[in-house]
TORVEXNU-784899 format. One record per residue (C-alpha): x, y, z; residue in one letter; residue number from 0. Coordinates in Angstrom, 2 decimals. Layout:
# TORVEXNU-784899
vovex u->X; v->Y; w->Z; resn->a; resi->NUM $
...
***
This chain:
# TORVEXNU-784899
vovex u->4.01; v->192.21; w->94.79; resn->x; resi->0 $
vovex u->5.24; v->188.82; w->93.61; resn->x; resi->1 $
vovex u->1.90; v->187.60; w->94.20; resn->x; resi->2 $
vovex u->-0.28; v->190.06; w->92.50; resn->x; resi->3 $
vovex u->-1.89; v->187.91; w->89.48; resn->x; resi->4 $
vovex u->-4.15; v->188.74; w->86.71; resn->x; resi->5 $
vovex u->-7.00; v->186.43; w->85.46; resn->x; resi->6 $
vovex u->-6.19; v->184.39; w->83.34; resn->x; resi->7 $
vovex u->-7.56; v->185.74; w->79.78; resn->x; resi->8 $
vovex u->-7.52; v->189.01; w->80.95; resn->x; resi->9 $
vovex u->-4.90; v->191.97; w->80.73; resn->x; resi->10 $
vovex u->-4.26; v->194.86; w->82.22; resn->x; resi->11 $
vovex u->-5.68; v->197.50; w->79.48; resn->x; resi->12 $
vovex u->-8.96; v->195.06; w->78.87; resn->x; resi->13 $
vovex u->-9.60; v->195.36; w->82.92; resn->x; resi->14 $
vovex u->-8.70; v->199.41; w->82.72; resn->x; resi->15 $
vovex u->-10.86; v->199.21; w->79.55; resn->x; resi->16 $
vovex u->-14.05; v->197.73; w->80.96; resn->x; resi->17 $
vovex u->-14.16; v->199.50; w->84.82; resn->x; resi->18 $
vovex u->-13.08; v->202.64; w->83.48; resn->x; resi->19 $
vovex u->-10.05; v->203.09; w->85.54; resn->x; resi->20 $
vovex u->-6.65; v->203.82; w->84.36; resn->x; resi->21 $
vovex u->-5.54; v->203.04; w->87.77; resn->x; resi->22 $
vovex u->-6.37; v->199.43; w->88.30; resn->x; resi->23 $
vovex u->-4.40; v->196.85; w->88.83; resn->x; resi->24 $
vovex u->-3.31; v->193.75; w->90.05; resn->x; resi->25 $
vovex u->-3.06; v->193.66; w->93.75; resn->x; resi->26 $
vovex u->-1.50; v->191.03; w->96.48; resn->x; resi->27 $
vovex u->-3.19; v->188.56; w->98.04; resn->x; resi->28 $
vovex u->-0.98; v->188.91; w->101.34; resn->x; resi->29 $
vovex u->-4.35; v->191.13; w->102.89; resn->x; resi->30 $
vovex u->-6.82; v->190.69; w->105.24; resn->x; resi->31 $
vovex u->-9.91; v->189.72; w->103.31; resn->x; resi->32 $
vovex u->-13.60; v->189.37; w->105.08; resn->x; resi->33 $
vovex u->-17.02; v->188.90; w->103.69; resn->x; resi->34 $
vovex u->-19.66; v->191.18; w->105.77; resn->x; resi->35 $
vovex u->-22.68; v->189.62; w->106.07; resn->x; resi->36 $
vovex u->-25.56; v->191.31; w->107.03; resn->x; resi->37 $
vovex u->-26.56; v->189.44; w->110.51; resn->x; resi->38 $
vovex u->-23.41; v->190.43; w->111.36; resn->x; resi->39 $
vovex u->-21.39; v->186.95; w->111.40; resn->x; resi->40 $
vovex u->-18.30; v->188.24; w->109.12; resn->x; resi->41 $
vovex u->-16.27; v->185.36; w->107.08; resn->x; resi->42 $
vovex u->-12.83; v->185.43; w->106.03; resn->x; resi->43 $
vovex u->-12.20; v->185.19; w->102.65; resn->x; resi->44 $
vovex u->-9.19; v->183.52; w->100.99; resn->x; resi->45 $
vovex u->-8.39; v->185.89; w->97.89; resn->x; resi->46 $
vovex u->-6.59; v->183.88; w->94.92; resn->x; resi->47 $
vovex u->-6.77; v->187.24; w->92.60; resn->x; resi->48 $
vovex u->-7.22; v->190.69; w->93.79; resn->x; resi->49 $
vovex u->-7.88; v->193.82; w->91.23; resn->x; resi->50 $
vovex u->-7.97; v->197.31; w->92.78; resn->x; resi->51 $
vovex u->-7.51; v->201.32; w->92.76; resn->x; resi->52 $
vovex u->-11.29; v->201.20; w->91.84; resn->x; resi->53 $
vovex u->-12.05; v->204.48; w->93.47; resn->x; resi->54 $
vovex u->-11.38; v->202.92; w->97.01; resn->x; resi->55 $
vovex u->-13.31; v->199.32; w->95.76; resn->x; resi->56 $
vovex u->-11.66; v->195.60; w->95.07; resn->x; resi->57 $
vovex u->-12.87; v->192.49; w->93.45; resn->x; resi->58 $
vovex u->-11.53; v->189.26; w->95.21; resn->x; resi->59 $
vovex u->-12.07; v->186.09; w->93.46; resn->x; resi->60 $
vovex u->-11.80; v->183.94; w->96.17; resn->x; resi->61 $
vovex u->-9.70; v->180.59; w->96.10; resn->x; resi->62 $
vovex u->-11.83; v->177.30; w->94.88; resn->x; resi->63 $
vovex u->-15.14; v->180.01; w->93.88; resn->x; resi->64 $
vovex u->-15.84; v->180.95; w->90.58; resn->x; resi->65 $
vovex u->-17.43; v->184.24; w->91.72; resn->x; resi->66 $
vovex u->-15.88; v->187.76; w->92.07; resn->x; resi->67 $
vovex u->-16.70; v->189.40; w->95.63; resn->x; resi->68 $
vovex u->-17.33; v->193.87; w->95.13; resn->x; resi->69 $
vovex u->-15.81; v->195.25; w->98.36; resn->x; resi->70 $
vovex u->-14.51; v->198.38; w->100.50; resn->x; resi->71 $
vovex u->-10.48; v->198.80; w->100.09; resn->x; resi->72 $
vovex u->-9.20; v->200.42; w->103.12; resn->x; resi->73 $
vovex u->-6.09; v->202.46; w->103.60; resn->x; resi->74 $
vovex u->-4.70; v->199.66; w->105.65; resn->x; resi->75 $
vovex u->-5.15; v->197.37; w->102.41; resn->x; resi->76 $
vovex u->-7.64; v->195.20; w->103.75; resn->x; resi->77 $
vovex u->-10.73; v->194.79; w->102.26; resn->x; resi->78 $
vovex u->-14.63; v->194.35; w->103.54; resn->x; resi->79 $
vovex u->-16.93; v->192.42; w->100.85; resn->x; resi->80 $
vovex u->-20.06; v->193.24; w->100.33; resn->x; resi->81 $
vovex u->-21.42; v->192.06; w->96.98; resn->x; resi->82 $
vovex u->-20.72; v->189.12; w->94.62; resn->x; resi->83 $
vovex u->-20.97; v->188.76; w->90.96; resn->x; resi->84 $
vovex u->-20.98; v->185.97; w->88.98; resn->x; resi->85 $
vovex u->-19.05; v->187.04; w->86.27; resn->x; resi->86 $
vovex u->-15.90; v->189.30; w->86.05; resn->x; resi->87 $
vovex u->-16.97; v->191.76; w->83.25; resn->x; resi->88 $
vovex u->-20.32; v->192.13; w->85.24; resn->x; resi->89 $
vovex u->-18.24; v->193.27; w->88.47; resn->x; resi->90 $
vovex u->-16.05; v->195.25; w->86.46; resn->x; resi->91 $
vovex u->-19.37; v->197.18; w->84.91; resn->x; resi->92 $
vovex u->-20.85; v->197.43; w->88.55; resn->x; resi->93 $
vovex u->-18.04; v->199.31; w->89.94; resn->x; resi->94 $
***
């Protein structure tokens, strides 16, 4: 996908390296994004980088947030966010 991106100072193998997946990758933002909150008043989330293939997770970094949202990637490719992390490595460790 032309828009899949990578954050910046990362690459591929260092994300594989840390998570533990051989799989992930880069992913589009072009999805339906959505941050479940637990009173039940769901928020969309505007993904500027997407990493998946996390055993059936994602981590969004939203656009104009430093943080990196832990979420449920469906089959349909859109994902429900559950958890946020303030650093990448951290969410990469917590998946």
């Amino acid at each position: 996908m032309a828009d899949a991106q990578l954050p910046p100072g990362w690459t591929l193998p260092q994300i594989r390296d840390v998570s533990g997946e051989q799989e992930a990758g880069a992913l589009g933002t072009d999805r339906a994004v959505k941050w479940v909150a637990s009173d039940g008043a769901d928020e969309v989330v505007h993904p500027e980088i997407i990493l998946g293939e996390f055993s059936g997770l994602a981590l969004v970094k939203p656009v104009q947030v430093d943080d990196w949202y832990m979420g449920d990637l469906h089959d349909d490719g859109s994902i429900d966010c559950w958890a946020i992390y303030d650093d990448l490595e951290r969410a990469l460790r917590g998946l």
